[in-house]
PDB file of N, CA, C and O in Angstrom:
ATOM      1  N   UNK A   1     142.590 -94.117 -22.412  1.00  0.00           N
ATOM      2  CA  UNK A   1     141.182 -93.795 -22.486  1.00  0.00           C
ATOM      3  C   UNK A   1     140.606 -93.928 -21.080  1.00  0.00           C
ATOM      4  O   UNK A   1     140.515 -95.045 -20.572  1.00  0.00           O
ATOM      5  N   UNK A   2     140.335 -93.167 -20.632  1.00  0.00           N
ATOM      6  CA  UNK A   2     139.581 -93.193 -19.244  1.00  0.00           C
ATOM      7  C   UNK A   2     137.618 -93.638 -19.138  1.00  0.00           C
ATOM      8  O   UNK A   2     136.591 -93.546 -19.810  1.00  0.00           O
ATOM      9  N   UNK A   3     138.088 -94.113 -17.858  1.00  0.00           N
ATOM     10  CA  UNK A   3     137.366 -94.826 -17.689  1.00  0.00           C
ATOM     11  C   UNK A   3     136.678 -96.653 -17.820  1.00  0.00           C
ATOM     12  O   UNK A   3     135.669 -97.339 -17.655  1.00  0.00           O
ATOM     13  N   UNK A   4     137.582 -96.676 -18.082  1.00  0.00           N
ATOM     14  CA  UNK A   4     137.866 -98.619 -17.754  1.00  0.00           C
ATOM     15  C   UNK A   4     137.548 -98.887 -19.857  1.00  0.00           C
ATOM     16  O   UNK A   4     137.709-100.030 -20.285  1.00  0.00           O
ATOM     17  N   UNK A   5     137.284 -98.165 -20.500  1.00  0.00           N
ATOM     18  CA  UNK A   5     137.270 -98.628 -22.125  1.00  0.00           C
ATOM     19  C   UNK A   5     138.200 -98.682 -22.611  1.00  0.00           C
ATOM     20  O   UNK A   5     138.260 -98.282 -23.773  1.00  0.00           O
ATOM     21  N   UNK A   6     139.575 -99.289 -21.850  1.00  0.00           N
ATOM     22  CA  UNK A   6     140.590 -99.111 -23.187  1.00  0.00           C
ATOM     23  C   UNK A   6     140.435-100.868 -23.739  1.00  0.00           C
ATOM     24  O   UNK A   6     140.136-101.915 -23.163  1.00  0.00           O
ATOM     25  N   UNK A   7     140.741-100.570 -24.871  1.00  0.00           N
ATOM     26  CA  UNK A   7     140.915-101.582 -26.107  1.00  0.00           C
ATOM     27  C   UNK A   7     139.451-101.858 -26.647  1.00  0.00           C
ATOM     28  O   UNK A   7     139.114-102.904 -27.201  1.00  0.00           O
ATOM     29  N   UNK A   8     138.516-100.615 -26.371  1.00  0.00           N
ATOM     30  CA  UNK A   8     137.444-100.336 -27.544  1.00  0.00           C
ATOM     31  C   UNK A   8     138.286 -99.184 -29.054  1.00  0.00           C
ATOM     32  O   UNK A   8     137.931 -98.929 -30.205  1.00  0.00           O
ATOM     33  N   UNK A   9     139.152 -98.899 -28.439  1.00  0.00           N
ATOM     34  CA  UNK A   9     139.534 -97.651 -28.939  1.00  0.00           C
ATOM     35  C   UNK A   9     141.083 -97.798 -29.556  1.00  0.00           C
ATOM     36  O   UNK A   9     141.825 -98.440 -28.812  1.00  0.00           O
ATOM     37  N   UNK A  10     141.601 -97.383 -30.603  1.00  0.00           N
ATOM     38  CA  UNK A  10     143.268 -97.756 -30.615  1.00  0.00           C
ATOM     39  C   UNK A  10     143.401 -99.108 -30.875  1.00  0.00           C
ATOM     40  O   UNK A  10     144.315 -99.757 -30.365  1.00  0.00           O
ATOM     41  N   UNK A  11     142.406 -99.702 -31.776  1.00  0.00           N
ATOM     42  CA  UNK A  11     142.621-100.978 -31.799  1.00  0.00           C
ATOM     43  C   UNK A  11     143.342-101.212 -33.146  1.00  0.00           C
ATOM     44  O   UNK A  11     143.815-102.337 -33.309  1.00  0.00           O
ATOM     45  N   UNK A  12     143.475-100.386 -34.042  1.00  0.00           N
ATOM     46  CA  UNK A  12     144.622-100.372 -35.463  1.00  0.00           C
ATOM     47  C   UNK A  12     145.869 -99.302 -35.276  1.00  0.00           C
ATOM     48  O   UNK A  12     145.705 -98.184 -34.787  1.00  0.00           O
ATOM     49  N   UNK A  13     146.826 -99.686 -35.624  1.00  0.00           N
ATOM     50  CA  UNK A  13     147.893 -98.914 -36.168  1.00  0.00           C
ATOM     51  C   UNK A  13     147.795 -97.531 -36.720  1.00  0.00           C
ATOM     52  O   UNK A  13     146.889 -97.258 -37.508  1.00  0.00           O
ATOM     53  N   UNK A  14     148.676 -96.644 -36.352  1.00  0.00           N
ATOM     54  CA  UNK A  14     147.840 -95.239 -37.067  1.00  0.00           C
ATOM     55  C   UNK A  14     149.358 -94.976 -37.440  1.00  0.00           C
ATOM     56  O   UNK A  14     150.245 -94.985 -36.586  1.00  0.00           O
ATOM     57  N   UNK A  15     149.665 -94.655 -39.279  1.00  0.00           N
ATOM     58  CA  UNK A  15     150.316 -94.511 -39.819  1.00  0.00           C
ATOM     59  C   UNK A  15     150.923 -92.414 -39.003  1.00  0.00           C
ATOM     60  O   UNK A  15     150.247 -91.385 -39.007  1.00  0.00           O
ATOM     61  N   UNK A  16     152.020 -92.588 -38.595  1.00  0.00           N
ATOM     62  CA  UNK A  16     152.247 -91.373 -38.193  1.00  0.00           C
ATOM     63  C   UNK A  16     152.459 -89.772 -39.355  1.00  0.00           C
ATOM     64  O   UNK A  16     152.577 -88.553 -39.224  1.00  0.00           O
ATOM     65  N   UNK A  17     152.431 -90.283 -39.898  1.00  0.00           N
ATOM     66  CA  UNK A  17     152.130 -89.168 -41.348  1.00  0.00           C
ATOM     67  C   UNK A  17     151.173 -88.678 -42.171  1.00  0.00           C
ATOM     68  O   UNK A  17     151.298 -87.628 -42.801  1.00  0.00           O
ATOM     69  N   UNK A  18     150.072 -89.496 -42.201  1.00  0.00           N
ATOM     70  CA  UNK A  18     148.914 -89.124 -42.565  1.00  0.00           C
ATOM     71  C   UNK A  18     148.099 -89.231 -41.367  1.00  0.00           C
ATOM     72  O   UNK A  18     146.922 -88.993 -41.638  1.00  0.00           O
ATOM     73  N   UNK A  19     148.351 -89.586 -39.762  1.00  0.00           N
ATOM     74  CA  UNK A  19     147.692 -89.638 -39.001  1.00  0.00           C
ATOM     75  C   UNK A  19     146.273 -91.153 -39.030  1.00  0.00           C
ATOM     76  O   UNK A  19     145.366 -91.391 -38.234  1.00  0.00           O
ATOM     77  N   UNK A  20     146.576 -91.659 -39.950  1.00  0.00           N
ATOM     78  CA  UNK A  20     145.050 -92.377 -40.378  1.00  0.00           C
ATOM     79  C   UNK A  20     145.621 -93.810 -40.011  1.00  0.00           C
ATOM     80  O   UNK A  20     146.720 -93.994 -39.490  1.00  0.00           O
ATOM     81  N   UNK A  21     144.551 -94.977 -40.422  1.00  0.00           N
ATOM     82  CA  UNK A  21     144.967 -96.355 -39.553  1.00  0.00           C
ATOM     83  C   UNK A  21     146.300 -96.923 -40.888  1.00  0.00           C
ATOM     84  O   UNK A  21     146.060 -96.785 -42.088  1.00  0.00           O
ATOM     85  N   UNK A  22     147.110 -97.296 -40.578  1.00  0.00           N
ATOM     86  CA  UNK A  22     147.973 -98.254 -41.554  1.00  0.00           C
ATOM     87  C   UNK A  22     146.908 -99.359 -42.227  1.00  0.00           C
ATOM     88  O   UNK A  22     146.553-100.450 -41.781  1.00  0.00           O
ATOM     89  N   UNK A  23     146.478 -98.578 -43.639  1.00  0.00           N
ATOM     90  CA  UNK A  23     145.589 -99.763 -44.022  1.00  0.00           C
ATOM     91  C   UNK A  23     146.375-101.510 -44.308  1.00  0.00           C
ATOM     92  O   UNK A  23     145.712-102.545 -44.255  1.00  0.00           O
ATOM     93  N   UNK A  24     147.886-101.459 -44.603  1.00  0.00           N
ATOM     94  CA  UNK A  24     148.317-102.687 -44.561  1.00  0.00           C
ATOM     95  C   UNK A  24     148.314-103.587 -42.978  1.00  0.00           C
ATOM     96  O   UNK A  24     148.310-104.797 -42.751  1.00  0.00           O
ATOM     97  N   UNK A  25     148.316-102.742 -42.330  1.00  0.00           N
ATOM     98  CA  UNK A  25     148.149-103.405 -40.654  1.00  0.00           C
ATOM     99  C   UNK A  25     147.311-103.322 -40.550  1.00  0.00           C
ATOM    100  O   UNK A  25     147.191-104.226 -39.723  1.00  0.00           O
ATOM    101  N   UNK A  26     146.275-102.930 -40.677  1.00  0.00           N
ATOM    102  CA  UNK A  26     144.663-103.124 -40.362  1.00  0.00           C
ATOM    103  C   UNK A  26     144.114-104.373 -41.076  1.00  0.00           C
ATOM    104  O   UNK A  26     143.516-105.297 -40.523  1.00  0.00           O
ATOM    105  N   UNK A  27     144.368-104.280 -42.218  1.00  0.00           N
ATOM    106  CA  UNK A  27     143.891-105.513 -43.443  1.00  0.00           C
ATOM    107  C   UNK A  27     144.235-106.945 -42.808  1.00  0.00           C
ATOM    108  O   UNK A  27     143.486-107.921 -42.757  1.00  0.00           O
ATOM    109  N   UNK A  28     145.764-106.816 -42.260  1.00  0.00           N
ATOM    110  CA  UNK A  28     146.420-107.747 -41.583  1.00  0.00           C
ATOM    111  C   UNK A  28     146.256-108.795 -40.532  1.00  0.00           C
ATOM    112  O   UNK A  28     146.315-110.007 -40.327  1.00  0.00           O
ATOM    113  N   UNK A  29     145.930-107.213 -39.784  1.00  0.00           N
ATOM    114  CA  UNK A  29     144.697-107.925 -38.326  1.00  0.00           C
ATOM    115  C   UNK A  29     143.624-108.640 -38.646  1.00  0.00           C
ATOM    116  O   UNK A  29     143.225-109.717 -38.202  1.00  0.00           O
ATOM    117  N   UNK A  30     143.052-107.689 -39.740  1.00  0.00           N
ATOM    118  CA  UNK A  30     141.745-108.289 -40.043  1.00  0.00           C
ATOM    119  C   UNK A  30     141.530-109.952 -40.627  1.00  0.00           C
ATOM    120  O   UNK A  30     140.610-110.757 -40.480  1.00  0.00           O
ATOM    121  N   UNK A  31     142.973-110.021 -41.417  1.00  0.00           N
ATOM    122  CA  UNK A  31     142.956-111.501 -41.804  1.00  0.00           C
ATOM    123  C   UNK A  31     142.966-112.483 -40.969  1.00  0.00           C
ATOM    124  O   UNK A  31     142.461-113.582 -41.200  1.00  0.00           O
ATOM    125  N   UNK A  32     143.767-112.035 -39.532  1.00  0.00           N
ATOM    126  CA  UNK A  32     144.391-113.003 -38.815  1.00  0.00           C
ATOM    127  C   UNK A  32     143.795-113.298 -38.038  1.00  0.00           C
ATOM    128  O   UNK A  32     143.971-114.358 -37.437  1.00  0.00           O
ATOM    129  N   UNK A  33     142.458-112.083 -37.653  1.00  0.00           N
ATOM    130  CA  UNK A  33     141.459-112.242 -36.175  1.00  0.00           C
ATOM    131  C   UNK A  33     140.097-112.517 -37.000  1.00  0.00           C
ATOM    132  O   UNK A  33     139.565-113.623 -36.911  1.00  0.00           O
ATOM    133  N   UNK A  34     139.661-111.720 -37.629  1.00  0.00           N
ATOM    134  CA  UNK A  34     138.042-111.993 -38.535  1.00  0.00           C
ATOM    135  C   UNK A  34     137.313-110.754 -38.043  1.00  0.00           C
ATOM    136  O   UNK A  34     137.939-110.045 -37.255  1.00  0.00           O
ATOM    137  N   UNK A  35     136.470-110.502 -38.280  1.00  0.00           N
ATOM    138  CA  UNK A  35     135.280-109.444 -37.495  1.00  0.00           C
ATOM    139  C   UNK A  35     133.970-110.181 -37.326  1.00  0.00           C
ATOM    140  O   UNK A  35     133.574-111.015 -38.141  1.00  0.00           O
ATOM    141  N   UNK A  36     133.393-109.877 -36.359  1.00  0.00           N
ATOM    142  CA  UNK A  36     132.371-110.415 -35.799  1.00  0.00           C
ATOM    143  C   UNK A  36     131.364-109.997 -36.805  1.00  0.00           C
ATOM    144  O   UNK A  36     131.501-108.920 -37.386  1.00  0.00           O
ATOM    145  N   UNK A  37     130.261-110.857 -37.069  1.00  0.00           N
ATOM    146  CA  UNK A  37     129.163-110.324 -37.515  1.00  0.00           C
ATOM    147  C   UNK A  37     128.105-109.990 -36.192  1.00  0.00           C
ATOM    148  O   UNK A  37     128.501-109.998 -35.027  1.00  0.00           O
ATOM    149  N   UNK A  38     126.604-109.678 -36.622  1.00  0.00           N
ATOM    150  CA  UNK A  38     126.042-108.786 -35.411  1.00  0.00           C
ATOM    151  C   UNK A  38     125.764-110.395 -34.884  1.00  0.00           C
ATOM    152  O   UNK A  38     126.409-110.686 -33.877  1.00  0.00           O
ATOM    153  N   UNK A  39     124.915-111.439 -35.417  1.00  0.00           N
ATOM    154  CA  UNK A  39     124.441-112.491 -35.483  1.00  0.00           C
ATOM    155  C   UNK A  39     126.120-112.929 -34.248  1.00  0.00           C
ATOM    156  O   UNK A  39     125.978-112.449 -33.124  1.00  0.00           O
ATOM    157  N   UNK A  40     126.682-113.255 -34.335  1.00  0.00           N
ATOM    158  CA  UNK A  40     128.108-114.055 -33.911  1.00  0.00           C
ATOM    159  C   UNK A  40     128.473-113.022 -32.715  1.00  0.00           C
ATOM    160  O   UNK A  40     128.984-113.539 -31.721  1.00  0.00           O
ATOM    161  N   UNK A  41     128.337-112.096 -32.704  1.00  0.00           N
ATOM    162  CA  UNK A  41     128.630-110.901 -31.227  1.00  0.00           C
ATOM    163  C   UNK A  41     127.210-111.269 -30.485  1.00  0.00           C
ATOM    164  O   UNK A  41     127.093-111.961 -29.473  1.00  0.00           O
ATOM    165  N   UNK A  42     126.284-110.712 -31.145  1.00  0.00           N
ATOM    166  CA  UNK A  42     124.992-111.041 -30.173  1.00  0.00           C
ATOM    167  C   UNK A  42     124.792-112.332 -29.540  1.00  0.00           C
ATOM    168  O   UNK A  42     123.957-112.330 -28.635  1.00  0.00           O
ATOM    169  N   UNK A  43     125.601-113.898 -29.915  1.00  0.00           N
ATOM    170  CA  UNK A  43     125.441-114.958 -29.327  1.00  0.00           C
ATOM    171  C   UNK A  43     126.414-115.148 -28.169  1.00  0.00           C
ATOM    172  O   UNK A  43     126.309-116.097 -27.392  1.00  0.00           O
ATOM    173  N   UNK A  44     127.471-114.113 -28.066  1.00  0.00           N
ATOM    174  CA  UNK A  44     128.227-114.228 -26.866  1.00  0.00           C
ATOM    175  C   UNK A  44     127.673-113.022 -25.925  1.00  0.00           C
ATOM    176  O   UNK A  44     127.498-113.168 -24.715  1.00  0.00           O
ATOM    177  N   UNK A  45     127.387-111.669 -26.712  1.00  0.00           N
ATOM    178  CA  UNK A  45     127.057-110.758 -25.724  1.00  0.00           C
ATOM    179  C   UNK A  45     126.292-110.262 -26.344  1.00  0.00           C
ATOM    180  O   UNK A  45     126.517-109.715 -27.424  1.00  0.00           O
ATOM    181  N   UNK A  46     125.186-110.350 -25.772  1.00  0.00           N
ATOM    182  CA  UNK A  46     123.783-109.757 -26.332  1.00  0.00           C
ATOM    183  C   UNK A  46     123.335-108.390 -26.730  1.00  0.00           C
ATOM    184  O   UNK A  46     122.524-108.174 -25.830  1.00  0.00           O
ATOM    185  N   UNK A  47     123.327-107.473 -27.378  1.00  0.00           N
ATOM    186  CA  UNK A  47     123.650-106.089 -27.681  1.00  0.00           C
ATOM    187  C   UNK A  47     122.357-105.981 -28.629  1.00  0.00           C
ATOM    188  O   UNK A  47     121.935-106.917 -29.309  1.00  0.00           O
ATOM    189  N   UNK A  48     121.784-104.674 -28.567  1.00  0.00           N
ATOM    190  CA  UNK A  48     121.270-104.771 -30.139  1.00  0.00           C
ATOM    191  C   UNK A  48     121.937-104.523 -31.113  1.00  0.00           C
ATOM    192  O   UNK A  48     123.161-104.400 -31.103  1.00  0.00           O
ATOM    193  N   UNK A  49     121.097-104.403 -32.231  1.00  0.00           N
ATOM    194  CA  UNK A  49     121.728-104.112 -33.715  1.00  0.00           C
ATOM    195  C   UNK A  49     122.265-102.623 -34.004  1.00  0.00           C
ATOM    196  O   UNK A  49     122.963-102.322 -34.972  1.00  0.00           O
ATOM    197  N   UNK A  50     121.850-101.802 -33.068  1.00  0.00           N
ATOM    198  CA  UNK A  50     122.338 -99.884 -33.700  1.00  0.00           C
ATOM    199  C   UNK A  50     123.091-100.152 -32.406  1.00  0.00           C
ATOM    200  O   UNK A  50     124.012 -99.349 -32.560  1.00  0.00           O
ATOM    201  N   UNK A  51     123.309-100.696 -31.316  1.00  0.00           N
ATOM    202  CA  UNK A  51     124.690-100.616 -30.310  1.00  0.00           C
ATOM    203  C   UNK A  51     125.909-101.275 -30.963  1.00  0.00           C
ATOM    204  O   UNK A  51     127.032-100.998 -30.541  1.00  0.00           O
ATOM    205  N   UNK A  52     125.730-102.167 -32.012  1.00  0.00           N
ATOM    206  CA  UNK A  52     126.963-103.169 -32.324  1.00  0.00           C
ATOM    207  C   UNK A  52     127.313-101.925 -33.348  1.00  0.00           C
ATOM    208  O   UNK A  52     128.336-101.259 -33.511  1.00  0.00           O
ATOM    209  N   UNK A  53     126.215-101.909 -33.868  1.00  0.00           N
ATOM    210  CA  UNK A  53     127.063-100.375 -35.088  1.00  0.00           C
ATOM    211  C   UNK A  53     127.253 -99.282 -34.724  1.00  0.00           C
ATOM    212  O   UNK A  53     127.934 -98.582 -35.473  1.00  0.00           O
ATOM    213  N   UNK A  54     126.804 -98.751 -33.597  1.00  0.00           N
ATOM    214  CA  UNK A  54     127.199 -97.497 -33.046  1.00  0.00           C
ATOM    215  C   UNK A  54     128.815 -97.791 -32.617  1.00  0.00           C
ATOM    216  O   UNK A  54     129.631 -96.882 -32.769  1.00  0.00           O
ATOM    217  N   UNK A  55     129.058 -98.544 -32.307  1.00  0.00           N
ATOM    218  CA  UNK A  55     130.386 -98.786 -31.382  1.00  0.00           C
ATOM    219  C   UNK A  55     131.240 -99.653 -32.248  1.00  0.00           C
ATOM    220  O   UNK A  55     132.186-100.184 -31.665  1.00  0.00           O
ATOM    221  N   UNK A  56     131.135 -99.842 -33.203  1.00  0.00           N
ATOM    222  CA  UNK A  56     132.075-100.592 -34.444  1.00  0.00           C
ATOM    223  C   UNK A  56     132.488-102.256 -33.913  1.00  0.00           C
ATOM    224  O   UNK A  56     133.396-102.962 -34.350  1.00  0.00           O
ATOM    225  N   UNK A  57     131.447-102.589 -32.795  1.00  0.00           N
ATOM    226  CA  UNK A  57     131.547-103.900 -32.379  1.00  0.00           C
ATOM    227  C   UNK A  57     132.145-105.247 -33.244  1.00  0.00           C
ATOM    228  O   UNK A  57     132.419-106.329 -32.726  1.00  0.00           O
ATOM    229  N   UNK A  58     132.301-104.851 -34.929  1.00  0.00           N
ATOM    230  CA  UNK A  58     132.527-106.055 -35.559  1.00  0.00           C
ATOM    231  C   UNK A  58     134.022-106.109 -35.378  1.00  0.00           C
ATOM    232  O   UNK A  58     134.603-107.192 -35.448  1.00  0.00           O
ATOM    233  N   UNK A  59     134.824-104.714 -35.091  1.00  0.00           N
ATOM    234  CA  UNK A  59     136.247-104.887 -35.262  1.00  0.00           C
ATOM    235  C   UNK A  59     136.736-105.182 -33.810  1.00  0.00           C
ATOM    236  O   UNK A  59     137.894-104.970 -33.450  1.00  0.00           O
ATOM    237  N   UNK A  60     135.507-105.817 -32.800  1.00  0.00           N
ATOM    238  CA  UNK A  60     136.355-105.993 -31.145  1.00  0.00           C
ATOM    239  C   UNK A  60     136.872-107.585 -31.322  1.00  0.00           C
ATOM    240  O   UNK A  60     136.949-108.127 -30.219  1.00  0.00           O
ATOM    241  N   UNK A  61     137.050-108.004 -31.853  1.00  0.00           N
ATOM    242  CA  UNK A  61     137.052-109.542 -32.557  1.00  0.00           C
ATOM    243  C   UNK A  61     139.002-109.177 -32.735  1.00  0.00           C
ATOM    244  O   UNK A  61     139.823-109.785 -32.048  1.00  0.00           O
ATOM    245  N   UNK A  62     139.311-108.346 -33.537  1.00  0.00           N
ATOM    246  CA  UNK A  62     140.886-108.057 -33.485  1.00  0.00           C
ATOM    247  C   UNK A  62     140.823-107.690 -31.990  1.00  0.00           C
ATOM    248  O   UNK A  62     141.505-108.406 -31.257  1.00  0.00           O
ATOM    249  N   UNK A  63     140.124-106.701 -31.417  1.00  0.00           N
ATOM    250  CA  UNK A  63     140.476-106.237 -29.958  1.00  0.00           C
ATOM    251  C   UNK A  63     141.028-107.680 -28.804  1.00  0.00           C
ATOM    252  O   UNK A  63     141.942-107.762 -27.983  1.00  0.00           O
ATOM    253  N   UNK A  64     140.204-108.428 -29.155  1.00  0.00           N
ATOM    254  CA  UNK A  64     140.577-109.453 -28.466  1.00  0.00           C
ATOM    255  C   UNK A  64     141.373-110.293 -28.785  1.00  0.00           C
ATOM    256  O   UNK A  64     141.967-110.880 -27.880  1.00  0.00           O
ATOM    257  N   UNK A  65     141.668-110.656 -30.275  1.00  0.00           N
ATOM    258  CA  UNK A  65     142.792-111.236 -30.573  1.00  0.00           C
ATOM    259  C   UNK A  65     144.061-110.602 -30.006  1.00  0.00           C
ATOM    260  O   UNK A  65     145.007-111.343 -29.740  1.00  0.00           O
ATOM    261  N   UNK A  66     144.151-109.300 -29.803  1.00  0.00           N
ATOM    262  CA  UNK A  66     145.361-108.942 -30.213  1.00  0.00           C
ATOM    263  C   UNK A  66     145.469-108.430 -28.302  1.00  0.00           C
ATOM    264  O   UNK A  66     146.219-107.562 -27.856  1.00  0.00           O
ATOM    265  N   UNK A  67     144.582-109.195 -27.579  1.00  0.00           N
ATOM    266  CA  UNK A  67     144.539-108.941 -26.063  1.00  0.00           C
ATOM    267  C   UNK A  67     144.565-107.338 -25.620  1.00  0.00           C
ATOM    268  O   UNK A  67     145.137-106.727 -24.717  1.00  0.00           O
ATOM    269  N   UNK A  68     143.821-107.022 -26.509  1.00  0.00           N
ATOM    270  CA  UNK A  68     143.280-105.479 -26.210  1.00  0.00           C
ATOM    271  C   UNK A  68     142.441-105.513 -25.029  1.00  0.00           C
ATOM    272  O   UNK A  68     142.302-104.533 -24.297  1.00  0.00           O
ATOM    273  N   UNK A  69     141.602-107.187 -24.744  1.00  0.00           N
ATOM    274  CA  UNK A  69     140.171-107.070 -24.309  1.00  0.00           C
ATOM    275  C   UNK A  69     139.514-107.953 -24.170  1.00  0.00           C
ATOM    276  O   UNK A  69     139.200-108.447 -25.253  1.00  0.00           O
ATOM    277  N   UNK A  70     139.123-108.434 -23.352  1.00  0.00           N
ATOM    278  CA  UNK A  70     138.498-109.349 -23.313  1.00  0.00           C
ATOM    279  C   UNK A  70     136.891-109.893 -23.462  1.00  0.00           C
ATOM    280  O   UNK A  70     136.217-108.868 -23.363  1.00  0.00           O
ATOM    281  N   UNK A  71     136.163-110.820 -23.617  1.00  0.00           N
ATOM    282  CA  UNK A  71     135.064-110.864 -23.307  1.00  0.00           C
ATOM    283  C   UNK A  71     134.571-110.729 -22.090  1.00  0.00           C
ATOM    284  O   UNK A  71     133.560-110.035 -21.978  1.00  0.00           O
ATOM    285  N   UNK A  72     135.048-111.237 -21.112  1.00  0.00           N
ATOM    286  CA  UNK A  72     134.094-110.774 -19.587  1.00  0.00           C
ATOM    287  C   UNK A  72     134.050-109.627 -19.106  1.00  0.00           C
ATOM    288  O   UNK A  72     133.116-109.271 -18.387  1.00  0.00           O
ATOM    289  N   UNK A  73     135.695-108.359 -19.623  1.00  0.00           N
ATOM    290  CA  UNK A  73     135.512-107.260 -19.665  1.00  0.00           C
ATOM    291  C   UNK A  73     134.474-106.444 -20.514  1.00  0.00           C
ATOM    292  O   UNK A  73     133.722-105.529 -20.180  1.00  0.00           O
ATOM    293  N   UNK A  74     134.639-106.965 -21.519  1.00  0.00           N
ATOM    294  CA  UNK A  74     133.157-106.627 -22.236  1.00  0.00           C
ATOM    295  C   UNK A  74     131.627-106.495 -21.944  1.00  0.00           C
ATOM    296  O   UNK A  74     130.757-105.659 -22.186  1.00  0.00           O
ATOM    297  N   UNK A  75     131.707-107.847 -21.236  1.00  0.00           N
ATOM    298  CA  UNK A  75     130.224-107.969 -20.499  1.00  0.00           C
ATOM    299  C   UNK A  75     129.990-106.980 -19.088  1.00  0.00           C
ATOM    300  O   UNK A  75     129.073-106.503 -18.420  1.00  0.00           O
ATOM    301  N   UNK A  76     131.248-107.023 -19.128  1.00  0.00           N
ATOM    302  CA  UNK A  76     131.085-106.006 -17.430  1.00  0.00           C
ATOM    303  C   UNK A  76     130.704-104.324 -17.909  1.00  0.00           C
ATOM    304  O   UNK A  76     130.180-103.440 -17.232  1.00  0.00           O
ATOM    305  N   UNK A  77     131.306-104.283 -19.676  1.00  0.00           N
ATOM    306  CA  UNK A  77     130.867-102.649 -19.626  1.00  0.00           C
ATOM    307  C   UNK A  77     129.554-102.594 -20.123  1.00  0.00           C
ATOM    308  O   UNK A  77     128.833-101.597 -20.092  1.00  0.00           O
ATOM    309  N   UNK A  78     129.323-103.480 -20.492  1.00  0.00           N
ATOM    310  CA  UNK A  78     127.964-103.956 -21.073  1.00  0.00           C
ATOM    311  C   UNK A  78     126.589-103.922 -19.921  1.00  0.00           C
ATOM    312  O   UNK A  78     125.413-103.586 -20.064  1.00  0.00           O
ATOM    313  N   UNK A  79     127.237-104.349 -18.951  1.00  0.00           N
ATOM    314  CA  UNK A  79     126.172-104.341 -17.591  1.00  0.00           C
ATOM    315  C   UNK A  79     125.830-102.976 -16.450  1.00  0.00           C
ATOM    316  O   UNK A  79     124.895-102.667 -15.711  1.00  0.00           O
ATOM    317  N   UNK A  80     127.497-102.274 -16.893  1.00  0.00           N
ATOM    318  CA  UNK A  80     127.889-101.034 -16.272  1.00  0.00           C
ATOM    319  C   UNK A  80     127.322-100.212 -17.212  1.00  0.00           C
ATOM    320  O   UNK A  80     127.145 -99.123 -16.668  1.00  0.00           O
ATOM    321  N   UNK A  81     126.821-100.180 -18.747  1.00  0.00           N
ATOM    322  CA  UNK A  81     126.482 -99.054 -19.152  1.00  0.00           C
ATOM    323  C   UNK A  81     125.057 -99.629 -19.945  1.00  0.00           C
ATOM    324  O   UNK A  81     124.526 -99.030 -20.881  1.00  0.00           O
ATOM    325  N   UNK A  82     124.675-100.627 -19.494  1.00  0.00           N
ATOM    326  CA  UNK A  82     123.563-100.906 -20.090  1.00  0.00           C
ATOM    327  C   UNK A  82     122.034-100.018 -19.915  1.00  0.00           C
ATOM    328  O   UNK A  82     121.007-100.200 -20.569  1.00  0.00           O
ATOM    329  N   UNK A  83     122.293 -98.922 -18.709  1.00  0.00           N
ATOM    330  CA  UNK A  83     121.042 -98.430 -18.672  1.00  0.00           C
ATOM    331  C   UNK A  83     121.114 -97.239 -19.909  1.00  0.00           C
ATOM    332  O   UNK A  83     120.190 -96.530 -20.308  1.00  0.00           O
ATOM    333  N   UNK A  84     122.394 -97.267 -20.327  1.00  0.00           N
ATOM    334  CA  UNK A  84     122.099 -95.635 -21.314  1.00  0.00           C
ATOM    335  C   UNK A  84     122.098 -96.402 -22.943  1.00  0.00           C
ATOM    336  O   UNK A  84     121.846 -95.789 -23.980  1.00  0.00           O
ATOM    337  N   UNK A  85     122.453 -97.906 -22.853  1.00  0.00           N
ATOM    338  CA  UNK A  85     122.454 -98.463 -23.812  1.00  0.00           C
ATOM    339  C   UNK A  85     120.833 -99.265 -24.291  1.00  0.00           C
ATOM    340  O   UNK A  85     120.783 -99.921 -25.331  1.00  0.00           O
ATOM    341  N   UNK A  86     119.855 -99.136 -23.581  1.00  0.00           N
ATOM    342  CA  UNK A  86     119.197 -99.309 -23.414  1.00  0.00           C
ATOM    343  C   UNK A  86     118.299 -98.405 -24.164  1.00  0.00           C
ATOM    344  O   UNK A  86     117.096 -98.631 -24.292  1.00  0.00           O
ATOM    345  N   UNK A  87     118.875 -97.430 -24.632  1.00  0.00           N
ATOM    346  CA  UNK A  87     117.373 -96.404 -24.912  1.00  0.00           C
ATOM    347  C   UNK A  87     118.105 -95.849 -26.296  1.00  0.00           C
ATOM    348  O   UNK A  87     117.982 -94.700 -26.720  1.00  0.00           O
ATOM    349  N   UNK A  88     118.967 -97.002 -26.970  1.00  0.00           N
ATOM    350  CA  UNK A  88     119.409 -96.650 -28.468  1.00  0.00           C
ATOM    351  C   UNK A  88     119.527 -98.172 -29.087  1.00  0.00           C
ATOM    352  O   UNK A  88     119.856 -98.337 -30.261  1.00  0.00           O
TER     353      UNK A  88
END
């Protein structure tokens, strides 16, 4: 993914036959990492409420478990794209 966003993106398994995420590996992740609620993302990185859902922010919680990503990288795209994030 260009432009410094990888591990917003490609963060589940994609079953090669139906093309779609491996819902047993997704479920999986999901047990093992959690998903952020908006409340629990917004206390580490401050976002509004239609940016955390525009961008599926609850599933970056596996992103980082699974060292897709980090938080300070986060904050850095957060600061780098905050002027267009700003007006949604």
């Amino acid at each position: 993914m260009p432009g410094g966003i990888d591990g917003l993106f490609n963060i589940f398994e994609v079953d090669a036959e139906t093309l779609k995420y491996d819902e047993i590996a997704m479920q999986s992740d999901i047990e093992q990492f959690g998903l952020y609620t908006y409340d629990e993302f917004n206390d580490i990185l401050p976002v509004s409420e239609v940016v955390f859902n525009a961008f599926n922010a609850k599933y970056l919680k596996v992103a980082i478990g699974k060292g897709l990503i980090d938080v300070d990288t986060l904050e850095s795209l957060i600061k780098l794209y905050s002027k267009f994030l700003s007006n949604i």
